[in-house]
C-alpha positions as CSV (number, residue, x, y, z in Angstrom):
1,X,172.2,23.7,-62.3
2,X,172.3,21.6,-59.5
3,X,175.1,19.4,-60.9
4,X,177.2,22.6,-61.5
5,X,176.6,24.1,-57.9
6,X,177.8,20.2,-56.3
7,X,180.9,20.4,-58.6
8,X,181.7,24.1,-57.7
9,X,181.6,23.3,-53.7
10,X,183.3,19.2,-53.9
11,X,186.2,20.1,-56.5
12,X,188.2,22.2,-54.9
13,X,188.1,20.0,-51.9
14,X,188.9,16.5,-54.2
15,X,191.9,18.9,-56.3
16,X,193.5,19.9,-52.7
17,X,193.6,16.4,-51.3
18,X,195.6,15.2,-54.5
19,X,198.0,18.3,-54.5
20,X,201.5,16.7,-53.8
21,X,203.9,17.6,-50.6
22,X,207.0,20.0,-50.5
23,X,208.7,17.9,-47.9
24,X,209.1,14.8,-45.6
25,X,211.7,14.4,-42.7
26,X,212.3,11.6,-40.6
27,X,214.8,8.8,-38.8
28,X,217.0,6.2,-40.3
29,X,218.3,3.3,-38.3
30,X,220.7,0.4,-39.7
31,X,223.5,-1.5,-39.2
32,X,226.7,0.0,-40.2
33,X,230.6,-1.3,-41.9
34,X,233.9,-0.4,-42.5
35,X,236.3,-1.3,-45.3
36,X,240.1,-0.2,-44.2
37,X,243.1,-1.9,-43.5
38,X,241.8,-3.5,-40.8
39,X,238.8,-5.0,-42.8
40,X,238.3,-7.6,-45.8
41,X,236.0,-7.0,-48.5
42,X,233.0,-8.0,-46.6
43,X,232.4,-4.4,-44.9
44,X,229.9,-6.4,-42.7
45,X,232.5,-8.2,-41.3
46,X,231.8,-6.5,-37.9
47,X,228.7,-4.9,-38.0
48,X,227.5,-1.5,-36.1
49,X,225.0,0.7,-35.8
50,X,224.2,3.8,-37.7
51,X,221.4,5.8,-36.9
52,X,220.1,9.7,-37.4
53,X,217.5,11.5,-39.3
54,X,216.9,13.2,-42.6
55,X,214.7,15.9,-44.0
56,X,213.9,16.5,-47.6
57,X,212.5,18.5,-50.6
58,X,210.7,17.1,-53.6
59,X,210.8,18.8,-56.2
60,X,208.5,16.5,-58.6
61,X,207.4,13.1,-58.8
62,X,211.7,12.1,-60.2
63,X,213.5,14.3,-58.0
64,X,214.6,15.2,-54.6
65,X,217.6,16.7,-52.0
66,X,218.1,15.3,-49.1
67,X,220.2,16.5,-46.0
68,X,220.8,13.7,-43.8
69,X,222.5,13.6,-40.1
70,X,223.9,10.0,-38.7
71,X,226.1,8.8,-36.2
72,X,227.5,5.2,-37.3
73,X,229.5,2.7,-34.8
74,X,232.6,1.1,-36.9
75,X,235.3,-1.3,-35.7
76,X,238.0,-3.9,-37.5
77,X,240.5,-6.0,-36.3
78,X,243.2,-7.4,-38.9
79,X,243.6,-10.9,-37.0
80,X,240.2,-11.3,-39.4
81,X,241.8,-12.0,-42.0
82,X,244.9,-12.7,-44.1
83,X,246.6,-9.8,-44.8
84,X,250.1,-9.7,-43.2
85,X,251.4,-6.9,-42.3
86,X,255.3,-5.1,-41.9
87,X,257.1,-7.4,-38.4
88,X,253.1,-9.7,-38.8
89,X,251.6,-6.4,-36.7
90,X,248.3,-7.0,-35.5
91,X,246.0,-3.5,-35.4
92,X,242.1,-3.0,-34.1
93,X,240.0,0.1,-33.4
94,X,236.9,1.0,-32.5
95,X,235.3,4.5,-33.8
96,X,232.0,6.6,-34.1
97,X,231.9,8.6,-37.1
98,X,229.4,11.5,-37.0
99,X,228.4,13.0,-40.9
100,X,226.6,16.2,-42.4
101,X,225.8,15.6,-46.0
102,X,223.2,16.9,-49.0
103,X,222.2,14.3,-51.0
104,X,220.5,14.8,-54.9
105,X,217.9,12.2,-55.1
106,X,216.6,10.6,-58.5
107,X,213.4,8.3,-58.1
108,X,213.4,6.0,-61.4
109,X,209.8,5.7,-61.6
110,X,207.1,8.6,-60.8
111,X,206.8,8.4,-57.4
112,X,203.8,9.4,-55.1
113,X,199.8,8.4,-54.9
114,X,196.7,10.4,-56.3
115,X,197.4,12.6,-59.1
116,X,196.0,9.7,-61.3
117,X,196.9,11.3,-64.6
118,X,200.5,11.7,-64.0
119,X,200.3,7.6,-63.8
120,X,202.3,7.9,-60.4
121,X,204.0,4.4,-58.7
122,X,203.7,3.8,-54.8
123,X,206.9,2.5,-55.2
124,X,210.2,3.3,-56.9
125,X,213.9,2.5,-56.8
126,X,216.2,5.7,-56.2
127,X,220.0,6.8,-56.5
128,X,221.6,9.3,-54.3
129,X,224.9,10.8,-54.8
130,X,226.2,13.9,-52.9
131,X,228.5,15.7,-51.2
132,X,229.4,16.4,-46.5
133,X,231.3,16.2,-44.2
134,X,232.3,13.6,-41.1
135,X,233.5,14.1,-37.3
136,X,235.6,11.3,-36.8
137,X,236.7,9.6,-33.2
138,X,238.6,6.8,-33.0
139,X,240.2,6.0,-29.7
140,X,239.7,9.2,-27.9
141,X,241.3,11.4,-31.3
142,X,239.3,13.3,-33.5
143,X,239.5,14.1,-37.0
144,X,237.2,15.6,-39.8
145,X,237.1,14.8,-43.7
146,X,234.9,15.4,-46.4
147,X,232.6,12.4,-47.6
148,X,231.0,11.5,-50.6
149,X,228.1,9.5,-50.1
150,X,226.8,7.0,-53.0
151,X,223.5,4.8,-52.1
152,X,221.0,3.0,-54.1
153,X,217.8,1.6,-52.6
154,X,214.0,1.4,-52.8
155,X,210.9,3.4,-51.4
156,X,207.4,2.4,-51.0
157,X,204.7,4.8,-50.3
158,X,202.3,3.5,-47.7
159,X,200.0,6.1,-47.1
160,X,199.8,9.5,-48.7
161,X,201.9,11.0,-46.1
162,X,204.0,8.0,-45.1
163,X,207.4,6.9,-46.4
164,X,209.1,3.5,-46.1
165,X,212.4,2.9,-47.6
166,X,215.0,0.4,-47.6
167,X,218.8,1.7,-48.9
168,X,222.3,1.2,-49.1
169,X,224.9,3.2,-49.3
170,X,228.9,3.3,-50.0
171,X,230.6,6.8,-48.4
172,X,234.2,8.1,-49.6
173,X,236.1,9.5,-47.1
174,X,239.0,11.6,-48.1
175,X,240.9,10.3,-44.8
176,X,242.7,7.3,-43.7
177,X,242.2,7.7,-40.1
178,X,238.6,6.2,-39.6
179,X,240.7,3.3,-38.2
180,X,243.5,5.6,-36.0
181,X,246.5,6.6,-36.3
182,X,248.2,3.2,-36.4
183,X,246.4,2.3,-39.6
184,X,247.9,5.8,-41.7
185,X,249.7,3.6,-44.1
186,X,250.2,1.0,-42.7
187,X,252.3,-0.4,-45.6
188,X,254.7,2.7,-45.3
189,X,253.9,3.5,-49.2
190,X,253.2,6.7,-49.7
191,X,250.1,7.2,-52.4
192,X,247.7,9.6,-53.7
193,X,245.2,11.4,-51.4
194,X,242.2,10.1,-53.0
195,X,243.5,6.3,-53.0
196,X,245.1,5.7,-50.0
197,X,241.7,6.1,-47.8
198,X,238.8,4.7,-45.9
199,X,235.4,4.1,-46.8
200,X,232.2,3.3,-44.5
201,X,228.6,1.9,-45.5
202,X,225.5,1.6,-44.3
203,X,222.0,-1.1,-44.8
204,X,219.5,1.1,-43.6
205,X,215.5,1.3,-43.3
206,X,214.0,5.0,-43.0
207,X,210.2,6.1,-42.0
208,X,209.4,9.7,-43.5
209,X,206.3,11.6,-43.0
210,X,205.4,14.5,-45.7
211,X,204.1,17.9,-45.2
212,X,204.0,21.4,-46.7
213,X,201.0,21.2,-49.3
214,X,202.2,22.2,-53.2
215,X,198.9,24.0,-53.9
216,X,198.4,23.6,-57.9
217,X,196.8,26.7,-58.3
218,X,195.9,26.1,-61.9
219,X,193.8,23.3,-61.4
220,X,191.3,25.3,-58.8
221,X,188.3,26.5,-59.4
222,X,188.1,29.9,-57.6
């Protein structure tokens, strides 16, 4: 009798702290690249900054979307390297590229902490693909394009609530003015929208804390 009453009132308490969270937002900060016609293939060649913050929703332990806000520095110069260009033309620019994008999120192991039958993993490595836009401003004119934003990384859970994780990511742009107006086809051969256009990166390191409580109301004992 006594054993049942000290399950009745401790369950509940021990099933709630393991219920998993809806949600965790937070900032990303990391140094930023470029690959254009005024970089090589290294698109750290001259390194920025890229910074923002993200919120998102977990579905389960595999899954997640993600909407993600950043502000990333980029620059090139194409005395860097040895590409020659129509009459040996020289270009540079300097831009800030601001992006809007929703991410779908796939963890490869089960990611979280308690839950100890679902054999969960404090850390997993994770894909990303989706789908936003940028705001682009390079040497005072502006320009928008949609983005498609590829990134592959890893996340380590260091406290129930806490996130850590370390990504990169590779981000289509369907524009060739990331690097201004003077690098538009440079080459003065016209090709396909989806080929003849920049692209911008990003090494980051993101801090995420959770929140929003998935009660699991069929594991409660009323």
């Amino acid at each position: 009798m006594i054993t049942f009453a000290l399950t009745t009132i401790v369950s509940p308490s021990e099933v709630k702290a393991e219920d998993p969270y809806m949600w965790d937002a937070g900032a990303v900060l990391g140094m930023s690249g470029y690959l254009g016609d005024a970089g090589g293939s290294n698109p750290f060649r001259r390194p920025g900054v890229m910074f923002g913050g993200l919120a998102r929703y977990n579905f389960n332990e595999r899954w997640a979307m993600r909407g993600q806000m950043s502000v990333s520095t980029l620059s090139g110069n194409t005395a860097d390297f040895d590409n020659v260009y129509p009459d040996n033309a020289e270009y540079s620019f300097r831009s800030t590229v601001g992006e809007f994008s929703v991410r779908g999120e796939c963890n490869f192991l089960p990611y979280g902490m308690g839950e100890a039958y679902k054999s969960l993993s404090r850390w997993s490595p994770f894909v990303s693909v989706g789908v936003g836009v940028s705001m682009i401003n390079c040497d005072g004119a502006s320009s928008f394009s949609p983005v498609i934003p590829l990134s592959a990384g890893v996340k380590y859970k260091m406290t129930r609530r806490l996130n850590l994780s370390v990504e990169f990511s590779m981000t289509k742009t369907f524009s060739d003015k990331i690097d201004g107006e003077s690098l538009d086809d440079p080459y003065g051969i016209k090709s396909s929208f989806i080929k003849n256009t920049d692209w911008y990166s990003a090494l980051s390191v993101s801090l995420s804390y959770e929140f929003g409580q998935r009660c699991s109301v069929c594991n409660r004992i009323n």
